[in-house]
Structures are given as structure tokens and as C-alpha cells.
N, C-alpha and C positions, 0 to 999 in steps of 0.2 A: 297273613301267611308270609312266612320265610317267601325271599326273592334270590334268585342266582344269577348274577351278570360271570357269564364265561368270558373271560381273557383270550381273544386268539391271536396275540403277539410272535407264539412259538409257529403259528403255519406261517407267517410271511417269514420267521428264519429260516424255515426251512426252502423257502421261493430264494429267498436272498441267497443261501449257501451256493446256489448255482446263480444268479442273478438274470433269474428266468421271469417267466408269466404264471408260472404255477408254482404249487396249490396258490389259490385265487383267497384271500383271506374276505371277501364278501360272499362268494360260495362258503364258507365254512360259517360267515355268522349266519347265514337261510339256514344252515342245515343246526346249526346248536337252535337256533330257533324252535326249527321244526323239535328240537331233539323236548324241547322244554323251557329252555333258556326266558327270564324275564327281559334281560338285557346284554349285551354287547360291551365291551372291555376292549379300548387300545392305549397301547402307550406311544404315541409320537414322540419319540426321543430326537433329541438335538443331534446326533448323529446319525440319526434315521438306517438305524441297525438292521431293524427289522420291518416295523411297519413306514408306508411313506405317507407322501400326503395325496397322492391319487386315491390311497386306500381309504383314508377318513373322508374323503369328498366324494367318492364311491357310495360309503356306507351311508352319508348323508342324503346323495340322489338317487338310490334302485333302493333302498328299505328303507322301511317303516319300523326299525328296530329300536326301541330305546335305547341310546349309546352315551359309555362313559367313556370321555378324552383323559388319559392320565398323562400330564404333561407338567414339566419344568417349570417354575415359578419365572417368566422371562417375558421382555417386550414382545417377542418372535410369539411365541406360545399364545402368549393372552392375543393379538392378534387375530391370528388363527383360529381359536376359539371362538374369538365375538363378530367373525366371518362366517363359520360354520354353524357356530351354536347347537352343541353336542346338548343334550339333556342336562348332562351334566358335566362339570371339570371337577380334574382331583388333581389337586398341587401335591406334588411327591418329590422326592430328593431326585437327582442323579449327578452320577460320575460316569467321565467315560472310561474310569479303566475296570468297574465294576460289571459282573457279570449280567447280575439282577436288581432288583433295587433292594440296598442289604440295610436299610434304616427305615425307621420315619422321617420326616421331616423338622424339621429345626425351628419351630415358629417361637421361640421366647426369644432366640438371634435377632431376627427379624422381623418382630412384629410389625413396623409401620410399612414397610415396602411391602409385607403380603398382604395388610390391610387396604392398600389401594389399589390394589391385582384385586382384589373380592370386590369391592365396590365396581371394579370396571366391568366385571363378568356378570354381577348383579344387574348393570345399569343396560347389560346385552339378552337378560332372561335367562341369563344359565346360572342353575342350582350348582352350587359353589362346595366340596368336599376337599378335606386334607389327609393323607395317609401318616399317622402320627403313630408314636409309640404308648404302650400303654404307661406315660408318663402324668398323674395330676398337676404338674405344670402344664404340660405342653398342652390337655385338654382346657385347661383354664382361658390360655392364649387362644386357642383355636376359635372357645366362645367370643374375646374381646373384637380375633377382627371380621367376625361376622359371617364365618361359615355357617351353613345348614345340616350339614352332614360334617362327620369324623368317620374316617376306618380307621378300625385300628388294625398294626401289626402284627400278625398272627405266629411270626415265623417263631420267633425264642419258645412258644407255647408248641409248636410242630417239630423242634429240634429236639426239643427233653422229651417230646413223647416218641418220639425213634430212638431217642440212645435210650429211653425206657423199657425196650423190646414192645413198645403199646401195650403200653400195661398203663391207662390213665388215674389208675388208685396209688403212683408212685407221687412222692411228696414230692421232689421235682418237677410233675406235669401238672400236680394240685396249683402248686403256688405259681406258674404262668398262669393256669386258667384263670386262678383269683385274679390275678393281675387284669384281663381280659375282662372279665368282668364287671370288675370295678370300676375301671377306666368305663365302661358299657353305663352304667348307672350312675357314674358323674356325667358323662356325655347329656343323655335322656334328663336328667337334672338341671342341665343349662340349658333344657331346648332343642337340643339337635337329635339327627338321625345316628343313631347307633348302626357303624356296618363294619364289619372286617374281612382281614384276608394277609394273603401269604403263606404259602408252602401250606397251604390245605389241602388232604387228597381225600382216598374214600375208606382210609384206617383212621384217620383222626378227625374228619368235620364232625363227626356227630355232637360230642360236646362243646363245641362251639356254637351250633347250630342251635342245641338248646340252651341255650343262656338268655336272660329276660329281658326281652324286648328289644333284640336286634332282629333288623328289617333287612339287611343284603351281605349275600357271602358270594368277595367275587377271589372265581379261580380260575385258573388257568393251565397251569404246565398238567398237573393230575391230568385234568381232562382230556388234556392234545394226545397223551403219551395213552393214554387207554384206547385212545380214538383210532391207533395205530391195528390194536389188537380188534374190538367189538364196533367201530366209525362211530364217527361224529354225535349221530343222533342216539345212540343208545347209551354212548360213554355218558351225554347230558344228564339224561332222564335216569340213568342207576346215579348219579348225586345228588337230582331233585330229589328220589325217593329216599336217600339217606336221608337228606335236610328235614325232607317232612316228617318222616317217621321219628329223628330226636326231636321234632317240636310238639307231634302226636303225644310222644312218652315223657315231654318233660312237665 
């Protein structure tokens, strides 16, 4: 069955916009738990924008939550990682002048330096992910340096289906999703876990969700921002219930 790791990077910006002790972003992964959640989504950024590292060593000793560290390809990072030993790491791009992270990552650039970042995260027990775009280079590389996991980039597939008015039968939102796809079933072909994410909310995961033989769609901002309106627990469980219902009907 479809797995949903909730991102909740957006409660600690909102802790930081006043550079307070609230909202508690380990209060908020108990309660995406409770809501349904298989797993927990941070990105410790090298500017530590939003999430810190009290937060990650937090969610490490008071839960029992499966936790994915998305963090920077860097000494500081892998570190960190093979101290805490998250479930999982996912090496993804950053800049600091960007808002979010607006790419996948770059691994044909750099093959051999993320190839010994995997080995060291491997050689610490942590299942080793890359946030890539739905490029057949870039998933070819990801196979060479030894990931387990690929996400792909969902967002270019979530931009054409809003300026589509969500209409997913427009040939613009077709031809992401092929994209998406495809990139899904080279992944699966070389071995690895097929997962995605980016700018997924609860008008466009469904076709995502149902696409063959991806295991984890992780989100975030949708969630936060509903969580506003209906809290935490329930914003979860109405996306579990989409996720499952397009794998039900796919």
C-alpha cells in the first residue's frame, strides 16, 4: 500500500517567524501520526531556516516515528546523519537564496563525491534516497552511486496541472505525468524505490498516487496550510484517503 511521509518544515517557519518555542514541530509529527502519517519529513538546511537540529534529535529521542532527513550533499550533513541515523537521508539541491527547493539534484555533475556520501550513510544503516528530476540521465546516475530510493520531482507535473484549471486530460499535464512515470518505471527497473513529491496537494495527488508501483508520496506545504483550516490530524487522513482511493481505482 501507498505510504505518506508529511513534511512539517512549514510549522517550525512558522516557530521561527517569531523565533519562539511554538508551534513544537515534534507536537505536530505525534499528531500527522496520529492523523495517519507512515512517516515524518525534515529538511535540516544549512541555514537552519526553519527546522534546527534540536528538532531532528527531538524527533529522534521522544518518537518512534519513521523519519526522513532531507539534507544537503555536505561533510556537516553526512555527519549529522551518521550521528542521528534518520531511517532515511535524501540528498536534494539547496541554495540559500531560493524559497523552496526549486530542482532535483545534479548527480551526472557529480557523480563520484555523492558516490562516497552513499557509501558513508550506507556504512552508518541509513537507507540512502535522491530527490531527482524526472530526467533518464539523472536516474541512470542515481542507480551507479548506489541509492535505494529515488524521488522524483513532482513539481513541473503540479505547475501544468494548475495553470490547466485541473483539468488532468490537458496534454500539458499528460506529458509531465508521462514524464513521472516513466522516470517511476526506469527507477523500479534499476532496483530502486520509486517515490515522489513536490507541490502535491489534494486537487492533483491522485494521479500521482496512482501510477505503477510507487511506494511513498511525501508532502508538506498542502498539508500545513489545510491543517490551519480542519488541524493536523484530519488535514493527514483526507490525503491518506485520496492516496488510497487513486490506488483502489487505479
Amino acid at each position: 500500500m501507498i505510504e505518506l511521509g508529511v513534511n512539517i518544515d512549514h510549522v517550525a517557519t512558522i516557530r521561527q517567524a517569531r523565533r519562539t518555542y511554538e508551534p513544537d514541530p515534534v507536537w505536530a509529527a505525534v499528531e500527522a501520526h496520529l492523523g495517519g502519517a507512515d512517516g515524518i519529513t525534515v529538511h535540516l538546511r544549512e541555514d537552519r531556516r526553519h527546522i534546527q537540529d534540536a528538532d531532528v534529535r527531538k524527533l529522534r529521542d521522544l518518537t518512534q516515528i519513521k523519519l526522513n532527513l532531507e539534507m544537503a550533499a555536505t561533510d556537516e550533513m553526512v555527519g549529522i546523519a551518521c550521528e542521528l541515523k534518520p531511517e532515511m537521508a535524501m540528498l536534494v539541491p539547496e541554495g540559500r537564496q531560493e524559497v523552496t527547493t526549486e530542482g532535483g539534484l545534479d548527480i551526472v555533475g557529480q557523480e563520484r563525491r555523492l558516490a562516497d556520501i552513499v557509501v558513508r550513510l550506507h556504512d552508518a544503516g541509513i537507507v540512502t534516497s535522491t530527490f531527482i528530476d524526472a530526467d533518464p540521465a539523472q536516474v541512470d546516475a542515481a542507480a551507479r552511486i548506489g541509492v535505494q530510493v529515488c524521488e522524483v520531482h513532482t513539481g513541473p507535473y503540479a505547475h501544468a496541472f494548475h495553470a490547466a484549471g485541473r483539468d488532468v486530460e490537458r496534454p500539458a499535464v499528460q506529458a509531465e505525468l508521462l514524464r513521472v512515470a516513466s522516470a517511476g518505471q526506469q527507477i523500479r527497473g534499476l532496483g530502486m524505490r520509486f517515490n515522489a513529491g513536490h507541490a502535491l496537494n489534494y486537487y492533483n495527488v491522485q494521479p500521482i498516487a496512482a501510477l505503477p508501483g510507487i511506494r511513498e508520496l511525501h508532502i508538506g506545504h498542502a498539508i500545513i496550510s489545510r491543517s490551519i483550516f480542519v488541524g493536523l490530524r484530519e488535514a493527514v487522513s483526507e490525503m491518506k484517503r485520496l492516496m488510497r482511493e487513486a490506488v483502489s481505482l487505479s
